[in-house]
N, C-alpha and C positions, 0 to 999 in steps of 0.2 A: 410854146403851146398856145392855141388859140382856140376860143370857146364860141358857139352858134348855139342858137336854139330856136326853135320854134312852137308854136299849140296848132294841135289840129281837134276839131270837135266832129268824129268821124263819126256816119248816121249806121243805123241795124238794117237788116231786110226787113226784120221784122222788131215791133217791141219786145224787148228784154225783161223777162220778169222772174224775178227769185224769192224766197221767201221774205227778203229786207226791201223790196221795192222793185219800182218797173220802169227803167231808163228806152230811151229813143235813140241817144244819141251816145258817142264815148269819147269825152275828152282826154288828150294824152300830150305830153310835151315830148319834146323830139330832140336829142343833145347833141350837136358832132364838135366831136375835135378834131384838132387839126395839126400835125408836126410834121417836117421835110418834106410839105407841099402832098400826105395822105391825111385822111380825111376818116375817122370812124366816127359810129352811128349809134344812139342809143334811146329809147324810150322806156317811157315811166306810164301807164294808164292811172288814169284819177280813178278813186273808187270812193264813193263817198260815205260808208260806213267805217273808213280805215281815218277820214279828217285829214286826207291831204288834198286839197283841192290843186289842180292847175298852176291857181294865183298862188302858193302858196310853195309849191314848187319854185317857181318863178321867182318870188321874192330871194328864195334862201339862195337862191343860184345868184343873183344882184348882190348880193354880201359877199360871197365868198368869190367869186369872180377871178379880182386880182392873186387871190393866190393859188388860184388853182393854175393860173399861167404863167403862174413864178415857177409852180413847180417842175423841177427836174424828173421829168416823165423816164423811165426805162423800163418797167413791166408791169403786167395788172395787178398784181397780188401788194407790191410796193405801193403803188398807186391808192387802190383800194381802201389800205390803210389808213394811209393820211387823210381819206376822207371820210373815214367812219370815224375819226376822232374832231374831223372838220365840221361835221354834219350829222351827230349823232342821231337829232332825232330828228331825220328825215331819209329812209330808208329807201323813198319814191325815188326821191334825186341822187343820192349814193345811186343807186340800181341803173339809173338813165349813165350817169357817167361811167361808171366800171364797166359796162355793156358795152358804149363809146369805145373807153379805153382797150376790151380785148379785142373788140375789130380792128383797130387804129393798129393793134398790136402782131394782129392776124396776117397783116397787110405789110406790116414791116419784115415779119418772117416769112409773106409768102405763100402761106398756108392756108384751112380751114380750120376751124379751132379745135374741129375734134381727131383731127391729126396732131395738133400740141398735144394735146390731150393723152396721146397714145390711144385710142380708141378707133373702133373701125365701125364703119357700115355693114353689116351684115341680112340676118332675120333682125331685122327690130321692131318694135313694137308698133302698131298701130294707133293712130289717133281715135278718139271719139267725136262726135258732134253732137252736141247742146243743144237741149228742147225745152227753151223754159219752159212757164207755167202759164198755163191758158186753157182753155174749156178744153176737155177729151178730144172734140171734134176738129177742134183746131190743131192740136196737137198731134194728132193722126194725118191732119194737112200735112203739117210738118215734115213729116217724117215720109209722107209719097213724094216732096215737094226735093225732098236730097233721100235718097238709098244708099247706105250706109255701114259697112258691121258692126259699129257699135256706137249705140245713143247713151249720152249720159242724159237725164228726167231729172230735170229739177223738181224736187215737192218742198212741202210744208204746207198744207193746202188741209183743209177738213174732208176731203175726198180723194186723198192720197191715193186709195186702194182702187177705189174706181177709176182712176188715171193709168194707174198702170195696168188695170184688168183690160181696159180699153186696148192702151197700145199696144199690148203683148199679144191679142188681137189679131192686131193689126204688122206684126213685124216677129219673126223669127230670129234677127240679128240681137244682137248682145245687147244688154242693159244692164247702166251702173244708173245708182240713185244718187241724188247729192240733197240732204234736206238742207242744205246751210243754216244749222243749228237750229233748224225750225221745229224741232221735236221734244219730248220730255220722255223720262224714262217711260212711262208709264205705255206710251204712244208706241215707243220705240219698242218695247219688249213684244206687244201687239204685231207692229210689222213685221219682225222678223220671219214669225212662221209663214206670212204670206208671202214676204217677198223670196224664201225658196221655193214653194212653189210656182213662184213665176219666173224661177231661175236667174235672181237679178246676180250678176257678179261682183260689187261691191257696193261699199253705202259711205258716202263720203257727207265727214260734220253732222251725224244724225241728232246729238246732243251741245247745248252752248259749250262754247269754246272754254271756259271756266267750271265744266261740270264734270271733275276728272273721277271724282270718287264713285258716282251712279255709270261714265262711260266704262270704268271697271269692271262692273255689274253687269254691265251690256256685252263687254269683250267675252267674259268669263261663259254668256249663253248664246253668244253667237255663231254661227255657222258660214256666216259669210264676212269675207275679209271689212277692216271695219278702215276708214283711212280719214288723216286728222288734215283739217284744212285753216278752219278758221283757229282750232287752237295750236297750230305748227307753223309760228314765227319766224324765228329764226331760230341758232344752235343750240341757244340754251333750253330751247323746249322738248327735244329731243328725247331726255331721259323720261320727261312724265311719258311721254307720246306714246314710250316704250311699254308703259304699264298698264295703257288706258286702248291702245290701237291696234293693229296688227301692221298699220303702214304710212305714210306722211306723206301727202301733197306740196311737196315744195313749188312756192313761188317769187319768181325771180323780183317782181316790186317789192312784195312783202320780206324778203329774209335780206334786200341790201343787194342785190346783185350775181353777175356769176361768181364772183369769188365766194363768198360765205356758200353758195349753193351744192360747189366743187366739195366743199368740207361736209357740209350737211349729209352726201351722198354717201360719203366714205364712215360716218358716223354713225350713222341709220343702219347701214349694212353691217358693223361692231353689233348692234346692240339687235340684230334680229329684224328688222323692220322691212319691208317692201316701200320703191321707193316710184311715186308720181310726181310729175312733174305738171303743175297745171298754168293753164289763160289767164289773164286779166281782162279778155277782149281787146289784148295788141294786134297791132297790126302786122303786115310781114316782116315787122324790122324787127318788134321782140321775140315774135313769135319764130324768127330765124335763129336768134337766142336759144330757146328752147330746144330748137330742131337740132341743132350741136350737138346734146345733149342723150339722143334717142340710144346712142348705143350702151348707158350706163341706166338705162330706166325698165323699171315694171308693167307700166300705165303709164299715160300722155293723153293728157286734154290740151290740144293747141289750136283749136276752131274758129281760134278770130277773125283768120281772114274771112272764111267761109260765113261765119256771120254777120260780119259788115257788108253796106252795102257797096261801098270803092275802099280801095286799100292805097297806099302812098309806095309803095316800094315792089320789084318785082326782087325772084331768087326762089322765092319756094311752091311748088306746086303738089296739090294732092288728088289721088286716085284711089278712091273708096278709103280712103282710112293709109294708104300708105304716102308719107312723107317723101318728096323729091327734094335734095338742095342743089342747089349748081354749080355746087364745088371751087367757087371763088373762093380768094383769101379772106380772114374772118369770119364774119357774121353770110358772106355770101350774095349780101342783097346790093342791090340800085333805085336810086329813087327813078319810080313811074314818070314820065314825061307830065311837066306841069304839074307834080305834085308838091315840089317845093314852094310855099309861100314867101315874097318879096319882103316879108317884115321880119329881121332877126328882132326878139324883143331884148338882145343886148348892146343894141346899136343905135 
């Protein structure tokens, strides 16, 4: 086995802004490996309130290096393993490699992955597209700027209500909210009568990710599905999720990859829960990751390409909200001409 990687600091169409800050730009490392002359593909996005930077990624991948190429590679879930006991706390780079790994492995079987999977293409769900936070007007931009059926509206804002009085406005198609923990019970109890009458259909992280006892409180009087993002980790979160949510936003940096996620799915649906799968703003190599994924999901935010302004890889194309893959082995994708940079930084 042999190990490549790369950093790309991919730019937005527009500023990204959420209730924790307002980026330009989205850094992400890029992992491929490589056995019997195939080659799989995997990315991690930096997110800077999670404290894994880039360099940090990078570093832990220069430690462990040699034994990830000792190892005797034969499946993802085997694989996987060894690296979550390799690299426990670092779930960015677990996620970049096992992603690696099931293309690598996609390609060895010949397949796409959600044919492993036993899963098929059918009705599946549509994507949303992401409207940060920015004045009404601009935000109304936005949303002329791509037509869509359904926006997810970032808030946490002191004018929450007037944002979305605006765009509802302005747009007939579907709306989910996502405050990323930018709310407090008090706020939250507030929005809810509003946000059904403006028909919004889900509200995603409305309270911090640590405030299980008042999201109870919230569950118990809401009417509209409630779904855990920032506080839905990885497996073991699962059961609070259960108590406090109606459904769980799985993401594939944050819970460690597709393998943990595979379990998460089948866990979440045990214990009652609706299952999303959300973005990090990857580009079409994770976000191909995800698209595997659609025939086992509720909800899907996969917008990344759409909101970057170039992307590194082709495979996935989308049409108002419906997902295209191109049916290659694995993960499906190719890097875009010229998108690879000449610098492995393990070389």
């Amino acid at each position: 086995m042999k190990i490549r990687c790369w950093t790309y600091n991919l730019p937005f169409k527009h500023p990204f802004t959420i209730s924790k800050g307002t980026k330009t730009h989205q850094p992400s490392l890029i992992v491929e490996i490589e056995q019997f002359g195939l080659k799989g593909y995997g990315e991690a996005p930096a997110i800077a309130y999670y404290g894994i930077p880039v360099e940090k990624m990078l570093h832990d991948l220069v430690v462990v290096r040699s034994k990830i190429e000792r190892f005797a590679y034969t499946e993802p879930k085997r694989f996987w393993h060894f690296l979550h006991h390799l690299i426990p706390a670092n779930s960015f780079l677990a996620c970049a490699l096992d992603m690696a790994s099931w293309d690598l492995y996609g390609k060895l079987r010949n397949e796409p992955l959600y044919r492993l999977w036993k899963t098929q293409f059918g009705h599946n769900v549509l994507t949303d597209y992401t409207i940060g936070i920015d004045t009404p007007e601009r935000m109304k931009h936005k949303i002329k700027e791509l037509e869509w059926p359904i926006y997810k509206i970032k808030l946490g804002t002191n004018h929450d209500i007037d944002i979305l009085q605006s765009l509802r406005a302005a747009t007939d198609a579907v709306i989910r909210v996502d405050a990323n923990a930018g709310w407090d019970l008090k706020k939250a109890l507030f929005m809810l009568n509003q946000l059904q009458k403006l028909r919004i259909e889900l509200i995603e992280q409305p309270l911090g990710k640590d405030d299980w006892t008042n999201m109870q409180i919230l569950k118990e009087q809401s009417g509209i599905p409630l779904i855990a993002d920032e506080s839905c980790v990885g497996p073991k979160d699962l059961e609070k999720c259960a108590e406090s949510f109606h459904g769980i936003n799985i993401k594939l940096t944050k819970c460690g990859g597709i393998t943990p996620a595979l379990d998460m799915i089948i866990s979440a649906r045990n214990l009652g829960l609706q299952v999303m799968m959300g973005s990090m703003n990857e580009s079409s190599v994770g976000s191909a990751a995800i698209a595997q994924f659609l025939p086992q999901l509720d909800y899907v935010d996969m917008d990344g390409p759409l909101l970057l302004a170039s992307d590194i890889a082709t495979g996935l194309s989308f049409d108002r909200g419906t997902v295209k893959i191109s049916e290659r082995p694995g993960l499906g994708i190719e890097f875009a001409e010229g998108s690879q940079p000449f610098m492995d930084y393990l070389h």
